[in-house]
C-alpha positions in Angstrom: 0.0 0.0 0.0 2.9 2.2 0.6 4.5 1.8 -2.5 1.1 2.7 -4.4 0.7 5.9 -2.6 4.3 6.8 -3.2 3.2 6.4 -7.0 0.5 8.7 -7.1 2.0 11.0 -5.2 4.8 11.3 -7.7 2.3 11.6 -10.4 0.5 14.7 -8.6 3.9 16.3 -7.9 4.6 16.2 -11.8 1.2 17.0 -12.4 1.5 19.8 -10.9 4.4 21.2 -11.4 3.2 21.0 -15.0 0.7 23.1 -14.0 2.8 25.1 -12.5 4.9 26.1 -15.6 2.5 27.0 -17.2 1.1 29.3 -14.8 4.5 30.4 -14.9 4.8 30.9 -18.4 1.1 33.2 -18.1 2.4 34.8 -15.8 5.6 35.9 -17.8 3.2 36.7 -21.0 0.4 39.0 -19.0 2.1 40.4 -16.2 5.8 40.4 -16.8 6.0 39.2 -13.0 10.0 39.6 -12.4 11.1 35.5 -11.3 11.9 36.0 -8.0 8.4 37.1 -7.1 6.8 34.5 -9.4 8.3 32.1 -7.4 7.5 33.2 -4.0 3.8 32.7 -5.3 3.9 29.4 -5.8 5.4 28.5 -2.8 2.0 27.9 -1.2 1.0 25.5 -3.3 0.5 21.8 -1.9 3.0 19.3 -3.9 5.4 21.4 -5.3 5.8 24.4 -2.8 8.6 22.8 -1.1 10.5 22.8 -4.2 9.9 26.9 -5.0 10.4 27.7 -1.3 14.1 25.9 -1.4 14.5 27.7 -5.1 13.4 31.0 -3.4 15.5 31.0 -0.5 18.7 29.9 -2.2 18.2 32.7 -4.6 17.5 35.2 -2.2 20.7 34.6 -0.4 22.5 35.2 -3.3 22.4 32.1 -5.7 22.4 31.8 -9.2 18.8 30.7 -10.2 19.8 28.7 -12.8 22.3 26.2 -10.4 19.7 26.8 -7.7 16.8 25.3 -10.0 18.8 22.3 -10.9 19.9 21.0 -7.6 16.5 21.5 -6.3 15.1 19.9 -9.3 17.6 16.9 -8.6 17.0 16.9 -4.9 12.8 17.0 -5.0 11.8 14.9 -8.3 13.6 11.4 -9.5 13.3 10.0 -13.4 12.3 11.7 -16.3 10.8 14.7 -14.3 14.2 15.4 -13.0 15.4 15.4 -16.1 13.3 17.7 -17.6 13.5 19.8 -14.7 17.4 20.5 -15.2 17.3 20.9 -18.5 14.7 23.6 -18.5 16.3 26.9 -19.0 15.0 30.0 -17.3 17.7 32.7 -18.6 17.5 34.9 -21.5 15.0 37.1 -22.9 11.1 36.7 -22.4 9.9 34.9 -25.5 13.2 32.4 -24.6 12.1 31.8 -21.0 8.2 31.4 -22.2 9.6 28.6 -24.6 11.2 27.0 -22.5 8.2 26.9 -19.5 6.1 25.5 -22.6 8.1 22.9 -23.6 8.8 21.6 -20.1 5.0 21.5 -19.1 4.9 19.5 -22.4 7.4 17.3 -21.4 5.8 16.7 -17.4 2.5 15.9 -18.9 3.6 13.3 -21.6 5.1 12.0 -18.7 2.6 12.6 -16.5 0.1 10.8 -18.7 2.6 7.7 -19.3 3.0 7.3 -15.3 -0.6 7.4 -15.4 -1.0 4.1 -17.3 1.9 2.5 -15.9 0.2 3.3 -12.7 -3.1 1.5 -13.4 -1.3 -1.4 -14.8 1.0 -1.0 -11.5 -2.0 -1.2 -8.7 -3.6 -4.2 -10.7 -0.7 -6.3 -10.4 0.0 -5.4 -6.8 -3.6 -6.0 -6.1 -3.1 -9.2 -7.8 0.1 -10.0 -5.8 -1.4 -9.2 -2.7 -4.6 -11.6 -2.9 -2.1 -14.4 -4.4 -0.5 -13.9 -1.2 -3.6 -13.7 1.1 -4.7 -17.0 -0.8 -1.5 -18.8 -0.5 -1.0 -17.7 3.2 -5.1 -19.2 3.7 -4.0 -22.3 2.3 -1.0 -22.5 4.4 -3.0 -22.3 7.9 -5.6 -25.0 6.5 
Protein backbone atom coordinates (compact mmCIF):
# COMPACT_ATOMS: atom_id res chain seq x y z
CA UNK A 1 0.00 0.00 0.00
CA UNK A 2 2.88 2.21 0.58
CA UNK A 3 4.47 1.76 -2.46
CA UNK A 4 1.10 2.73 -4.39
CA UNK A 5 0.73 5.92 -2.59
CA UNK A 6 4.29 6.76 -3.24
CA UNK A 7 3.19 6.37 -7.03
CA UNK A 8 0.54 8.71 -7.08
CA UNK A 9 2.04 11.01 -5.18
CA UNK A 10 4.81 11.34 -7.73
CA UNK A 11 2.28 11.62 -10.38
CA UNK A 12 0.53 14.65 -8.56
CA UNK A 13 3.93 16.33 -7.89
CA UNK A 14 4.58 16.21 -11.79
CA UNK A 15 1.16 16.96 -12.41
CA UNK A 16 1.52 19.76 -10.94
CA UNK A 17 4.37 21.22 -11.43
CA UNK A 18 3.21 20.99 -15.03
CA UNK A 19 0.72 23.10 -14.04
CA UNK A 20 2.84 25.10 -12.49
CA UNK A 21 4.85 26.08 -15.55
CA UNK A 22 2.47 27.00 -17.23
CA UNK A 23 1.12 29.26 -14.78
CA UNK A 24 4.51 30.39 -14.91
CA UNK A 25 4.77 30.89 -18.44
CA UNK A 26 1.13 33.20 -18.07
CA UNK A 27 2.39 34.76 -15.79
CA UNK A 28 5.63 35.90 -17.79
CA UNK A 29 3.25 36.75 -20.95
CA UNK A 30 0.44 38.97 -19.04
CA UNK A 31 2.06 40.40 -16.24
CA UNK A 32 5.84 40.37 -16.84
CA UNK A 33 6.03 39.15 -13.01
CA UNK A 34 9.98 39.61 -12.40
CA UNK A 35 11.08 35.53 -11.28
CA UNK A 36 11.91 36.04 -8.02
CA UNK A 37 8.44 37.14 -7.15
CA UNK A 38 6.83 34.47 -9.37
CA UNK A 39 8.26 32.14 -7.44
CA UNK A 40 7.48 33.22 -3.97
CA UNK A 41 3.80 32.71 -5.27
CA UNK A 42 3.93 29.42 -5.81
CA UNK A 43 5.38 28.48 -2.78
CA UNK A 44 1.99 27.90 -1.17
CA UNK A 45 0.99 25.55 -3.27
CA UNK A 46 0.46 21.77 -1.93
CA UNK A 47 2.96 19.30 -3.93
CA UNK A 48 5.37 21.44 -5.33
CA UNK A 49 5.77 24.41 -2.81
CA UNK A 50 8.62 22.79 -1.13
CA UNK A 51 10.49 22.84 -4.15
CA UNK A 52 9.95 26.87 -4.97
CA UNK A 53 10.42 27.70 -1.29
CA UNK A 54 14.06 25.91 -1.38
CA UNK A 55 14.54 27.68 -5.11
CA UNK A 56 13.42 30.97 -3.37
CA UNK A 57 15.52 30.99 -0.46
CA UNK A 58 18.70 29.95 -2.19
CA UNK A 59 18.25 32.73 -4.59
CA UNK A 60 17.47 35.19 -2.16
CA UNK A 61 20.72 34.64 -0.38
CA UNK A 62 22.54 35.23 -3.32
CA UNK A 63 22.40 32.12 -5.69
CA UNK A 64 22.40 31.78 -9.16
CA UNK A 65 18.80 30.71 -10.24
CA UNK A 66 19.80 28.71 -12.75
CA UNK A 67 22.29 26.24 -10.39
CA UNK A 68 19.68 26.83 -7.71
CA UNK A 69 16.83 25.30 -10.00
CA UNK A 70 18.79 22.29 -10.92
CA UNK A 71 19.87 21.02 -7.58
CA UNK A 72 16.54 21.49 -6.32
CA UNK A 73 15.09 19.90 -9.30
CA UNK A 74 17.63 16.88 -8.61
CA UNK A 75 17.02 16.86 -4.87
CA UNK A 76 12.83 17.03 -4.99
CA UNK A 77 11.76 14.94 -8.33
CA UNK A 78 13.59 11.37 -9.49
CA UNK A 79 13.28 10.05 -13.42
CA UNK A 80 12.31 11.66 -16.30
CA UNK A 81 10.78 14.67 -14.31
CA UNK A 82 14.17 15.43 -13.01
CA UNK A 83 15.42 15.37 -16.11
CA UNK A 84 13.34 17.70 -17.60
CA UNK A 85 13.53 19.82 -14.68
CA UNK A 86 17.44 20.53 -15.19
CA UNK A 87 17.29 20.89 -18.51
CA UNK A 88 14.67 23.56 -18.50
CA UNK A 89 16.26 26.92 -18.97
CA UNK A 90 15.00 29.97 -17.35
CA UNK A 91 17.69 32.70 -18.55
CA UNK A 92 17.50 34.88 -21.46
CA UNK A 93 15.04 37.11 -22.90
CA UNK A 94 11.14 36.74 -22.36
CA UNK A 95 9.94 34.90 -25.50
CA UNK A 96 13.17 32.40 -24.60
CA UNK A 97 12.07 31.81 -20.95
CA UNK A 98 8.22 31.36 -22.23
CA UNK A 99 9.62 28.58 -24.62
CA UNK A 100 11.25 27.05 -22.50
CA UNK A 101 8.24 26.93 -19.54
CA UNK A 102 6.13 25.54 -22.62
CA UNK A 103 8.12 22.91 -23.62
CA UNK A 104 8.83 21.58 -20.06
CA UNK A 105 4.98 21.51 -19.13
CA UNK A 106 4.86 19.53 -22.35
CA UNK A 107 7.41 17.30 -21.39
CA UNK A 108 5.76 16.67 -17.38
CA UNK A 109 2.53 15.87 -18.87
CA UNK A 110 3.55 13.32 -21.55
CA UNK A 111 5.15 11.96 -18.70
CA UNK A 112 2.56 12.58 -16.53
CA UNK A 113 0.09 10.77 -18.68
CA UNK A 114 2.56 7.67 -19.28
CA UNK A 115 3.01 7.32 -15.29
CA UNK A 116 -0.60 7.43 -15.38
CA UNK A 117 -1.02 4.15 -17.35
CA UNK A 118 1.85 2.53 -15.91
CA UNK A 119 0.22 3.27 -12.69
CA UNK A 120 -3.12 1.54 -13.42
CA UNK A 121 -1.25 -1.41 -14.82
CA UNK A 122 0.98 -1.04 -11.51
CA UNK A 123 -2.01 -1.24 -8.75
CA UNK A 124 -3.56 -4.16 -10.65
CA UNK A 125 -0.67 -6.27 -10.37
CA UNK A 126 0.03 -5.41 -6.76
CA UNK A 127 -3.57 -6.01 -6.06
CA UNK A 128 -3.10 -9.22 -7.85
CA UNK A 129 0.06 -10.04 -5.83
CA UNK A 130 -1.42 -9.17 -2.74
CA UNK A 131 -4.56 -11.58 -2.90
CA UNK A 132 -2.13 -14.40 -4.42
CA UNK A 133 -0.46 -13.87 -1.18
CA UNK A 134 -3.55 -13.74 1.08
CA UNK A 135 -4.70 -17.01 -0.82
CA UNK A 136 -1.45 -18.84 -0.52
CA UNK A 137 -1.01 -17.68 3.19
CA UNK A 138 -5.12 -19.21 3.67
CA UNK A 139 -3.96 -22.28 2.31
CA UNK A 140 -0.97 -22.47 4.40
CA UNK A 141 -2.98 -22.35 7.86
CA UNK A 142 -5.58 -24.97 6.48
Amino acid sequence: YDTVRRWRQELRLVEQMASDLEQMENEIALSLTPMPRLLKKLVSHRFTGAFFGAVTDRISRGGDLGQAWREEAAHHFSGPARRTLMELRLDGDEASVRRHLTWAAQQLRRQAQADRNRQKDREKLCTALCASGALFLVILLL
